[in-house]
N, C-alpha and C positions, 0 to 999 in steps of 0.2 A: 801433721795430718794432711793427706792430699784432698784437693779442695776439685778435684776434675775427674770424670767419671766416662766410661765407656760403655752404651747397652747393646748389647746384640739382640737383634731380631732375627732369626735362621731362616722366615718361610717367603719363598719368591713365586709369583705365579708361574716364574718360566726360569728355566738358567739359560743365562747367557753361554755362548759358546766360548769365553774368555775367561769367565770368571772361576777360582778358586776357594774365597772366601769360604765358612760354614756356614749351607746353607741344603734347604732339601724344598720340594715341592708342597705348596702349602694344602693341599690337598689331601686328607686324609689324616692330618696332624693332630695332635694333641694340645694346642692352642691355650684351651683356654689351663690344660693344666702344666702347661711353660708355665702361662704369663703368673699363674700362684707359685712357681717355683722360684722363679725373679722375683718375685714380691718380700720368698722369703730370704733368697742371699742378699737383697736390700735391706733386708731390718738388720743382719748379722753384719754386711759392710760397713752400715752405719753407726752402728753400736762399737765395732771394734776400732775402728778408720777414721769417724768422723760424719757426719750431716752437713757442712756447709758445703755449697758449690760454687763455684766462680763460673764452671764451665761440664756442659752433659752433652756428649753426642753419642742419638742411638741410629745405628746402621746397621748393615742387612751385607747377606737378604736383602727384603722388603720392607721395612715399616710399616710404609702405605698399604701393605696389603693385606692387614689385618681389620675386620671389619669395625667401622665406626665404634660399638660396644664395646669391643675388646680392646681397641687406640682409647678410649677414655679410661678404661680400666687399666689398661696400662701407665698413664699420666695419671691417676687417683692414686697410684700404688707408689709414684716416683715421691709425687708432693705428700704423702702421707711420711715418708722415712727420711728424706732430706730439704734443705731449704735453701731458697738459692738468695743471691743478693739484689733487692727488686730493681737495681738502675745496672750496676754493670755485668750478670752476668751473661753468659751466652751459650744457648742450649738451642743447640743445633737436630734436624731430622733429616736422614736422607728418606728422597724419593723417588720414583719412577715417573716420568710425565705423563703416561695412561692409568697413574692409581691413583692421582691427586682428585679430589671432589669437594666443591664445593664445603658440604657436612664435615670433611675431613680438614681441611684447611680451617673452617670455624671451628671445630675441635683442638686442632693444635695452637691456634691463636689462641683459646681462651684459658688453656693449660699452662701459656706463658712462654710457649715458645717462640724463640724471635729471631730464627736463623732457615732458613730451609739450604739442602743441598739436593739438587737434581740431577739426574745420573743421566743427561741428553746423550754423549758416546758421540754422537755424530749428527748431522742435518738431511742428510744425502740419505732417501728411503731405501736406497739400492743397497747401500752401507751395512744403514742399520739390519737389514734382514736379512744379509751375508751373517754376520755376528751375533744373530740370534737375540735382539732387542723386538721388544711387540709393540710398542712405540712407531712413532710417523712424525716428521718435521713438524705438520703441524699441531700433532698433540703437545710438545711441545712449549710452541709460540703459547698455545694454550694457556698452559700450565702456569706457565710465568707472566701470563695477564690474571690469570684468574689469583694468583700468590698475593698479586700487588692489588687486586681488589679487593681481598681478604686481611689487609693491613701489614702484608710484610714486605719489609722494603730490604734487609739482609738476603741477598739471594744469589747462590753460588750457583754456576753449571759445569758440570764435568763431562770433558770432551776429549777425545782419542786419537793419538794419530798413529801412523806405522802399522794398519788394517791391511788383512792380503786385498788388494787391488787399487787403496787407495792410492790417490794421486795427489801432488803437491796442490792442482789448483783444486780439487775436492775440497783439500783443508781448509786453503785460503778463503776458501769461501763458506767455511762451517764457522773459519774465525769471524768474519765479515757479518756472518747471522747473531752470532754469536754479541758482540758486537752492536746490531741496530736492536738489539732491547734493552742495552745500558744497564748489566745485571752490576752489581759492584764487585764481585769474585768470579773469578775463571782457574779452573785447574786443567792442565792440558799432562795426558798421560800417553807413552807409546806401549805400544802394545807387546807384553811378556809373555812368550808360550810359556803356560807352568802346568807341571804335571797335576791330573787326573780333571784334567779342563776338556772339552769336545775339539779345541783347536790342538791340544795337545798330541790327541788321539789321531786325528787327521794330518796332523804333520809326520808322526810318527810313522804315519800309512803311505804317507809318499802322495797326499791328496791336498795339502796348504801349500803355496808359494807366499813366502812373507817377503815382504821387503828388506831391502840390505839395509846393511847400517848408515850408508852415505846416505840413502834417500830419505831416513828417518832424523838424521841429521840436519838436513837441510828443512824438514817441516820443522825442528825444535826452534832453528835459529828465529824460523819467521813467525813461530810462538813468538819470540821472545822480543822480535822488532813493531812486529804489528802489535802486542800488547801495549807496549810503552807508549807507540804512535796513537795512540789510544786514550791514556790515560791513567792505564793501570802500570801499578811498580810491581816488578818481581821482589818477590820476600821468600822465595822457596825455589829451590829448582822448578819444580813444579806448578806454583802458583803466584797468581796474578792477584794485585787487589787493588784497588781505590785507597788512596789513605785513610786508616781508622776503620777496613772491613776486612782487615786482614783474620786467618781465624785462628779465634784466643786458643781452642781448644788443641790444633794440631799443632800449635805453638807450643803445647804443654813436652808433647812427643820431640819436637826437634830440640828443646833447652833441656831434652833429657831432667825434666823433673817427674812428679810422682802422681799418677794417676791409678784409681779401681776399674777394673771390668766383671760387667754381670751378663750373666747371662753366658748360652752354652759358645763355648769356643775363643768367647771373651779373656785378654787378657788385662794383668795387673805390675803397677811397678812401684813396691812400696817400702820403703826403710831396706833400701840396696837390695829388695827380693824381688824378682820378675816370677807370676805365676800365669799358667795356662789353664782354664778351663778344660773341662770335657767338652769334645764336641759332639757327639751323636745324640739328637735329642732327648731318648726317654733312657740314656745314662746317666744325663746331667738330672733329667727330673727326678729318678727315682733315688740318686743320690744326697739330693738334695730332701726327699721326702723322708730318708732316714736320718737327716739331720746333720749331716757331713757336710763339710764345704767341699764345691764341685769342681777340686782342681786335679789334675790329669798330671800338672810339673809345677815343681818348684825347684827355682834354680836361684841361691846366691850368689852374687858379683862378687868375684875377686874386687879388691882398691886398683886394680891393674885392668880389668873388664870395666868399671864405674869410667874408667878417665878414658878409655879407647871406645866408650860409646858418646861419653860429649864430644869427644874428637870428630865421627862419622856422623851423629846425628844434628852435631854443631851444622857444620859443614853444607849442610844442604839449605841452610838459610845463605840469602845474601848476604846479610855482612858479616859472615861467619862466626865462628867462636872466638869470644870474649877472655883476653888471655886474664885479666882482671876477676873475672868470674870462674875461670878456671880454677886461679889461684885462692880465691873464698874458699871454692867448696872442696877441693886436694889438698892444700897447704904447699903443693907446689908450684912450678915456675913450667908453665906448657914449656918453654924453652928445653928446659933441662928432662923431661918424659919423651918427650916427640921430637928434639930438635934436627936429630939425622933426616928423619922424615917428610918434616918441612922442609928444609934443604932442598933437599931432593925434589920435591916435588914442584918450589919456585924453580929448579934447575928444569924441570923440563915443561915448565910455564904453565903449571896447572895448577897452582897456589900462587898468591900473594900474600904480602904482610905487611902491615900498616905499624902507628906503633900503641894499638888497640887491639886489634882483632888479625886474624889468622884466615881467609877466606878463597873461594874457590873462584879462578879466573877465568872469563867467558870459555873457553879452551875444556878449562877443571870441570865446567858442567856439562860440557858433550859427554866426558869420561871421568864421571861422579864415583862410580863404583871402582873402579881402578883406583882411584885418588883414596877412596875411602878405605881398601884394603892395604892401602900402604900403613893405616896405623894400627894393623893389628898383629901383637905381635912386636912389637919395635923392641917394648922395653928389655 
């Protein structure tokens, strides 16, 4: 039974000009008859899947940006159909740093939740409204005093670099803010033109200058030196933590184990099936109101897809994949599936191997996706 769960929230006050996620304007929405359509692939996930949780993170969209009555209704609707473990689970919210309140902060406190993730993108006001954030530096500083007033001391921030204009000392200095609040989690992400995004659109048009690879290069590295100078350990390509805030739930994703998604555009990965939600809102509600489960795809894994996604999804933790736990859950020897590929990929110094784990060498993280397409396909 998978014991980790994914909700989406679709409605944002604003899109970001990056962002791709499903997601629409919350304005004019049907809100509150989502949130009873999630209420009911919640009674159906749990009945078929399972009720206990170790770990729930709902993201967006916005979260935050559902009013007070409907965020309680929503957390009524979670603890009514599943049940979490009262000391170690970890049930994470993302937020925006202009939608957190006070009311809303005690409401999510009092629901149980004990992880916040805030979506800061940058410190630099000039920045953030190049990229379409409605946020301000110091909303913010804000946010994350008023978190830890409101009794949460788990508190991630997620910050961006590789922005058209950014500059290396911008970053250094968004790390540096970053930083004097002593959050225990930082995820540091560059920035991906993906289609049907407004950067997309405008790069498309010959109107965005991104930055090169060297220069986004060089802000990764000083991610990765100013974190440790810090305090915090890399556990992800991406993320940074304090020991023991590392987070359980996107841990569940990179050990490529078994997580449900609810909610529209949410997905699922369960007994070797990966399934997609619907994502346009009142496809997912009105399918869900006939009774149907709101999936869009279902796709089963090859035993040959299964072991070339813990290879890639291994891989982007630190200390890579576990040839030990490999060999549990294959009945084979990573050796003998992937050993050309490894090869190779210590040959051009972007893997190492230990005589545990299989992992990506500071080199293998500049060029993770290269490294990672080398194991698709081998067999």
């Amino acid at each position: 039974m998978a014991t980790s769960a994914y909700f989406h929230i679709p409605f944002c006050a604003h899109i970001c000009h990056y962002c791709d996620f499903n997601k629409v304007f919350a304005a004019g929405q049907p809100i509150d008859d989502y949130l009873q359509a999630m209420d009911k692939e919640m009674e159906w996930t749990a009945a078929e899947f399972g009720s206990q949780l170790k770990t729930l993170f709902i993201g967006g969209g916005t979260p935050t940006v559902l009013e007070p009555v409907q965020l309680g209704r929503l957390l009524e609707s979670i603890h009514k159909h599943f049940q979490f473990h009262p000391q170690t689970a970890e049930f994470t919210v993302e937020a925006n740093p202009d939608g957190l309140t006070k009311e809303k902060l005690a409401i999510l406190r009092d629901a149980g939740v004990n992880r916040l993730s805030i979506g800061v993108q940058a410190f630099d006001d000039e920045l953030l409204q190049a990229i379409g954030r409605t946020h301000r530096r110091g909303d913010a500083e804000r946010a994350v005093a008023m978190a830890r007033e409101a009794g949460f001391e788990n508190i991630s921030l997620d910050l961006m670099y590789g922005l058209p204009g950014q500059t290396l000392e911008q970053f250094l200095a968004d790390l540096e803010t970053a930083f004097s609040l002593h959050v225990p989690h930082l995820s540091a992400y560059s920035l991906i033109i993906e289609p049907k995004t407004i950067f997309y659109n405008e790069w498309r048009n010959g109107r965005l200058r991104l930055l090169g690879e060297e220069a986004e290069a060089v802000m990764y590295e000083a991610a990765m030196e100013r974190t440790v100078a810090h305090g915090y350990q890399q556990y992800e390509i991406s993320n940074y933590a304090f020991p023991g805030f590392e987070s359980q739930h996107n841990l569940v994703y990179w050990n490529n184990e078994e997580y449900y998604g609810i909610g529209a555009g949410a997905h699922s990965y369960i007994d070797g099936v990966r399934r997609a939600n619907i994502g346009p809102i009142r496809h997912y509600i009105e399918k869900v109101e006939r009774g149907e489960w709101p999936h869009r795809d279902v796709h089963r894994l090859t035993f040959r897809e299964q072991m070339e996604e813990e290879m890639f999804l291994g891989l982007r933790k630190t200390e890579g994949v576990s040839k030990a736990r490999f060999r549990q859950k294959f009945g084979r020897e990573m050796s003998d599936m992937f050993g050309e590929a490894i090869r190779r990929e210590i040959e051009n110094g972007r893997l190492e191997e230990t005589a545990t784990h299989v992992r990506l060498t500071k080199r293998g993280k500049l060029l993770g996706n290269e490294v990672f397409a080398a194991f698709l396909g081998e067999m």
